[in-house]
C-alpha positions in Angstrom: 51.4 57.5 103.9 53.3 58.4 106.9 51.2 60.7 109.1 54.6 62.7 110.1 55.9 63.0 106.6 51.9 64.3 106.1 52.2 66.6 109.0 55.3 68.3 108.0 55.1 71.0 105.8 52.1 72.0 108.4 54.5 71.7 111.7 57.5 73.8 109.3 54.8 76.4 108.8 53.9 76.8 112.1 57.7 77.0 113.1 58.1 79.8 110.5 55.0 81.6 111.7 56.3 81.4 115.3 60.2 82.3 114.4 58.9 85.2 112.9 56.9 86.2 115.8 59.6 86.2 117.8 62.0 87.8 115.3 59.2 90.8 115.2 59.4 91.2 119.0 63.0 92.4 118.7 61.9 95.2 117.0 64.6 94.3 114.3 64.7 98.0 112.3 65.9 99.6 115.4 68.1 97.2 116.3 69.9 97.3 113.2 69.8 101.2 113.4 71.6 101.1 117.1 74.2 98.1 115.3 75.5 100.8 113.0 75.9 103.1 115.0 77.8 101.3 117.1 80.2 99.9 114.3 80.3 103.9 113.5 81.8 104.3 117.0 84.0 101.6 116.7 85.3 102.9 113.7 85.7 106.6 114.8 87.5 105.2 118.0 89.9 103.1 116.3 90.8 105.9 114.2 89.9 103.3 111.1 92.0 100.4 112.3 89.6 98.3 113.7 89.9 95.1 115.3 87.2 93.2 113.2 87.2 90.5 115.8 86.3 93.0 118.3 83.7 94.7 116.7 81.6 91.3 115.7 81.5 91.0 119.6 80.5 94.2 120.7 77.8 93.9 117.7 76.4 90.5 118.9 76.3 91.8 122.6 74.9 94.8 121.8 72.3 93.4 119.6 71.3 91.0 122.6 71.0 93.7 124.6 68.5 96.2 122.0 66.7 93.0 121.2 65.9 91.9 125.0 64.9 95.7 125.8 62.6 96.1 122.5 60.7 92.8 124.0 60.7 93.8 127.4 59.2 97.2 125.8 56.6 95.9 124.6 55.7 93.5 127.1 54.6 96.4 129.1 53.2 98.4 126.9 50.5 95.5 125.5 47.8 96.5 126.5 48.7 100.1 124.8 49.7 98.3 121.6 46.8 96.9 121.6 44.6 100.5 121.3 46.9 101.9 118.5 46.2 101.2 114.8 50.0 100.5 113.9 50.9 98.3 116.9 47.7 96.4 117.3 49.0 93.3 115.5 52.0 93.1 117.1 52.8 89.5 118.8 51.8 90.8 122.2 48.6 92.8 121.5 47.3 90.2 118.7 47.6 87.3 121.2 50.3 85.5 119.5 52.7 84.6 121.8 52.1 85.0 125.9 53.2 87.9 127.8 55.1 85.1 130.2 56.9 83.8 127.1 58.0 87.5 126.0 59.0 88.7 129.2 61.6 85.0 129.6 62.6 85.9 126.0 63.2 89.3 126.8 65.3 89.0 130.0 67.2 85.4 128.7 68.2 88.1 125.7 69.4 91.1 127.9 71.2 88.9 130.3 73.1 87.0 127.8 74.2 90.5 126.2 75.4 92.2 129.2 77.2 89.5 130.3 78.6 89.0 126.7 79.6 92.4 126.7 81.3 92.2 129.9 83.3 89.3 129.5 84.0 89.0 125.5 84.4 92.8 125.2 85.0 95.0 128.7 83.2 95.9 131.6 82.5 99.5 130.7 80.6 98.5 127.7 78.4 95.7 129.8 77.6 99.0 132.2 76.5 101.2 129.3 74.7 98.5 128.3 72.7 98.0 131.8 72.4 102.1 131.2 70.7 101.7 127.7 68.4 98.7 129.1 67.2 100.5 132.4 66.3 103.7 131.0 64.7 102.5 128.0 62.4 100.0 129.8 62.4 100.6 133.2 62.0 105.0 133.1 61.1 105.7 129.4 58.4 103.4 128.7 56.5 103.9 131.7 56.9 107.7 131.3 55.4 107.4 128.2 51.7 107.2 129.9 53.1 110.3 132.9 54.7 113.1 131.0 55.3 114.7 127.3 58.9 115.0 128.6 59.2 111.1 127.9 60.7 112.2 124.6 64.1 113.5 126.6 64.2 110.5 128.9 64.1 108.1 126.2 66.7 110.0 123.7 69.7 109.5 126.6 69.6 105.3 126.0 68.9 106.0 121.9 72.6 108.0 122.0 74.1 105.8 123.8 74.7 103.0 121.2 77.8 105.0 119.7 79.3 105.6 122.9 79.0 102.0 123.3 81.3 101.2 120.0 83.6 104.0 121.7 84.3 102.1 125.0 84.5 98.9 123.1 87.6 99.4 121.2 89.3 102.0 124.0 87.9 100.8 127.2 87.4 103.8 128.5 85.0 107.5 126.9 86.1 110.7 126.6 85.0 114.2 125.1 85.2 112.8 121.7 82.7 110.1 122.3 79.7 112.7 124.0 80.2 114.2 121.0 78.9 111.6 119.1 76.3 111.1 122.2 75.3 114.9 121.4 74.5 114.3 118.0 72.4 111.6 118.0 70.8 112.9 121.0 69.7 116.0 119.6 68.5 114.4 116.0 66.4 112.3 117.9 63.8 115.0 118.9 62.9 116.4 115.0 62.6 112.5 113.7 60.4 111.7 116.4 59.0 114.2 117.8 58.1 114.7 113.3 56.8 110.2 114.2 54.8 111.7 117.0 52.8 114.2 115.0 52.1 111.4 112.6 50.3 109.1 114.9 49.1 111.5 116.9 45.8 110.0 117.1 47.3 106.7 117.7 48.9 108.0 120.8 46.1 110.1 122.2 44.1 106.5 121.8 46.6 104.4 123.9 46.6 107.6 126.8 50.5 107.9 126.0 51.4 111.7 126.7 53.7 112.1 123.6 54.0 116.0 123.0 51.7 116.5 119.9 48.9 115.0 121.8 48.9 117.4 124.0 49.9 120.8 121.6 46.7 119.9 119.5 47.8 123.0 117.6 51.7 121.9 117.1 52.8 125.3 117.6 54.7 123.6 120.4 56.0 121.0 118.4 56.9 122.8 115.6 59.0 125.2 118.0 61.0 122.1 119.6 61.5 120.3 116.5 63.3 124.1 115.1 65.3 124.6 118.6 66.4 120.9 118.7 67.7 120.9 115.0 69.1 124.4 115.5 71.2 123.1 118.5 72.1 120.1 115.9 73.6 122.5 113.8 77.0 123.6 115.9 76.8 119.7 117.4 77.2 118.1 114.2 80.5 120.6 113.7 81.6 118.8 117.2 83.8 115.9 115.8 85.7 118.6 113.3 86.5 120.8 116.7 87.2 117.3 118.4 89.8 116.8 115.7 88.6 113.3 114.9 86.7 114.6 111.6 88.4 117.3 108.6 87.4 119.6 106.2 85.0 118.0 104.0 83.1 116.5 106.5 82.2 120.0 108.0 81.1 121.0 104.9 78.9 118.5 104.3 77.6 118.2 107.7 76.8 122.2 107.8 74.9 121.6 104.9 72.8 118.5 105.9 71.8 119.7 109.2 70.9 123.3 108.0 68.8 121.3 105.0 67.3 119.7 108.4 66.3 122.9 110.1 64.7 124.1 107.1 62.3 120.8 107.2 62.1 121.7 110.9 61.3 125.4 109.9 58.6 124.3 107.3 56.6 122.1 109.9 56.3 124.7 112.4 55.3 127.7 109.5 52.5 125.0 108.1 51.5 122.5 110.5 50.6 118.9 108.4 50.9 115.6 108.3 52.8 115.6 105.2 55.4 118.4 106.4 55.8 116.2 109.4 56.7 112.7 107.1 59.0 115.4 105.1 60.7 116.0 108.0 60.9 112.3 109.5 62.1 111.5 106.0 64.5 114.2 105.8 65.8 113.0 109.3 66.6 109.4 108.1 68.4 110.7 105.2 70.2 113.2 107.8 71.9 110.8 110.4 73.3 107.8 108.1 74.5 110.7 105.7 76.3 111.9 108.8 77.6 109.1 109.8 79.6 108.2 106.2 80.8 111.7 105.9 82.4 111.6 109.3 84.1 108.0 108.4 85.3 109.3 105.2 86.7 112.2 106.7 88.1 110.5 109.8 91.6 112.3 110.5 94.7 110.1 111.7 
C-alpha cells in the first residue's frame, strides 16, 4: 500500500491538532464577546438600518485585530501562563507552538485588521483599532506584573469595541457612543475583578498584581466591585437620556443592574469563592441582557 495514502489520516491529525492550536491562541470566547458588541454598536448607530455589507467588514477587521492582540498577549505573558493552573496548557506555556511562530501570527493578524479597517471600513475605526491593540498589549499586559491598577488600564481597550461599531457606520463618535464606552467600562470591574477573586491563587503564583492578591481579606475588593456597579447603575440609564433607547429599556436596565449591585453587595458582606462565581455569573447574564433590551428599545 501507498505509504502516503498510509500516512494520511496521521498528517490530517496532526493538521487538526495544530489548527486548533492556533485557533486557541486567539483567545476565541473573547473575541466573539468584543464581535457583538461591536454589531450592537453598529446597530445602535444606524438607528436599526444597517448596512449588512458594512458590518461583515468592520466584524472581520475587528476580529483580526482582537485575535492578533489575544496572541500577542500571550506571547508575553508565557512564561506567567506557564505558573497558573488554568493557563498552563495553553499553546505557549505547554510548548506547542514557538514563541517566534506566535508573535509572526500575532502581528501578520493585527496588521491585516487595521489595515482592513482602514481601507474596507474608515480610518477612524483602523485608529480605534491601533487604540484597542496598544493598550491591551503594549500598557495592560505588562502592568499586570507593576500595579493592581492594571484592572483600569485594561477596561479602556475592553470598551472600546462598541465605539468601534459606532464609528463604522457614522464615521465619526459622539456623546451617544461614550455612552456605550461607559457602560461596558464600568461592568467590566465587578465581572473581573469577581474572575480575579477566583484565581486568586493563580495570580499570586504567576507575580501578577491583580487586586485580590493583594486585599488578602477582599474587603477592598468587595468595596470596588459595590462602587463600580453602583456607578453602573445611572450609566446603564445613559442611552434612555441619550435618546437612542425608550421606556422599556430603562426599566429593564434599572432592574438588571440593581440585581447586579445586589451580587456586588453580597460579595463584599460575605467574602467566598462561590459569592464571587455568583457575581461573575450574574455579570455575564447582565451585559448581553443589556445589550438586547437596548436594541429592542432602540428609538427612531
Amino acid at each position: 500500500m501507498n505509504p502516503i495514502i498510509i500516512a494520511a489520516p496521521a498528517i490530517r491529525a496532526s493538521f487538526g491538532r495544530r489548527a486548533a492550536d492556533y485557533a486557541e491562541l486567539t483567545k476565541p470566547r473573547i473575541m466573539i464577546m468584543a464581535l457583538v458588541t461591536v454589531a450592537v454598536g453598529a446597530f445602535v448607530a444606524a438607528k436599526g438600518s444597517l448596512d449588512t455589507v458594512l458590518l461583515l467588514h468592520a466584524l472581520v477587521g475587528t476580529g483580526l485585530v482582537a485575535a492578533g492582540s489575544s496572541v500577542l498577549n500571550q506571547v508575553l505573558e508565557t512564561e506567567t501562563d506557564a505558573r497558573m493552573r488554568r493557563t498552563q496548557n495553553r499553546p505557549l506555556p505547554a510548548g506547542r507552538v514557538a514563541v517566534a511562530e506566535a508573535l509572526g501570527f500575532g502581528v501578520l493578524l493585527s496588521v491585516l485588521g487595521v489595515n482592513y479597517l482602514c481601507v474596507l471600513v474608515n480610518p477612524l475605526t483602523g485608529l480605534l483599532a491601533i487604540a484597542t491593540l496598544v493598550l491591551y498589549v503594549f500598557v495592560y499586559t505588562p502592568l499586570k506584573r507593576v500595579t493592581s491598577f492594571n484592572t483600569l488600564v485594561g477596561a479602556v481597550p475592553g470598551a472600546l469595541p462598541p465605539v468601534m461599531g459606532w464609528s463604522a457606520v457614522r464615521g465619526s463618535l459622539d456623546a451617544q457612543a461614550w455612552t456605550l464606552f461607559l457602560i461596558l467600562f464600568l461592568w467590566q470591574f465587578p465581572h473581573f475583578l469577581a474572575i480575579a477573586w477566583i484565581y486568586r491563587d493563580d495570580y499570586s503564583r504567576a507575580g501578577l498584581k491583580m487586586l485580590p492578591v493583594v486585599d488578602l481579606s477582599g474587603a477592598m475588593t468587595g468595596r470596588q466591585m459595590i462602587w463600580y456597579s453602583l456607578a453602573l447603575v445611572p450609566a446603564s440609564l445613559g442611552p434612555f437620556f441619550m435618546r437612542f433607547a425608550g421606556p422599556a429599556y430603562v426599566v429593564g436596565a434599572l432592574t438588571l443592574s440593581i440585581v447586579l449591585l445586589g451580587f456586588a453587595v453580597v460579595f463584599a458582606c460575605v467574602v467566598s469563592q462561590a459569592n464571587a462565581r455568583n457575581l461573575m455569573r450574574a455579570s455575564l447574564i447582565y451585559l448581553p441582557a443589556l445589550l438586547v433590551l437596548m436594541m429592542l428599545d432602540l428609538t427612531k
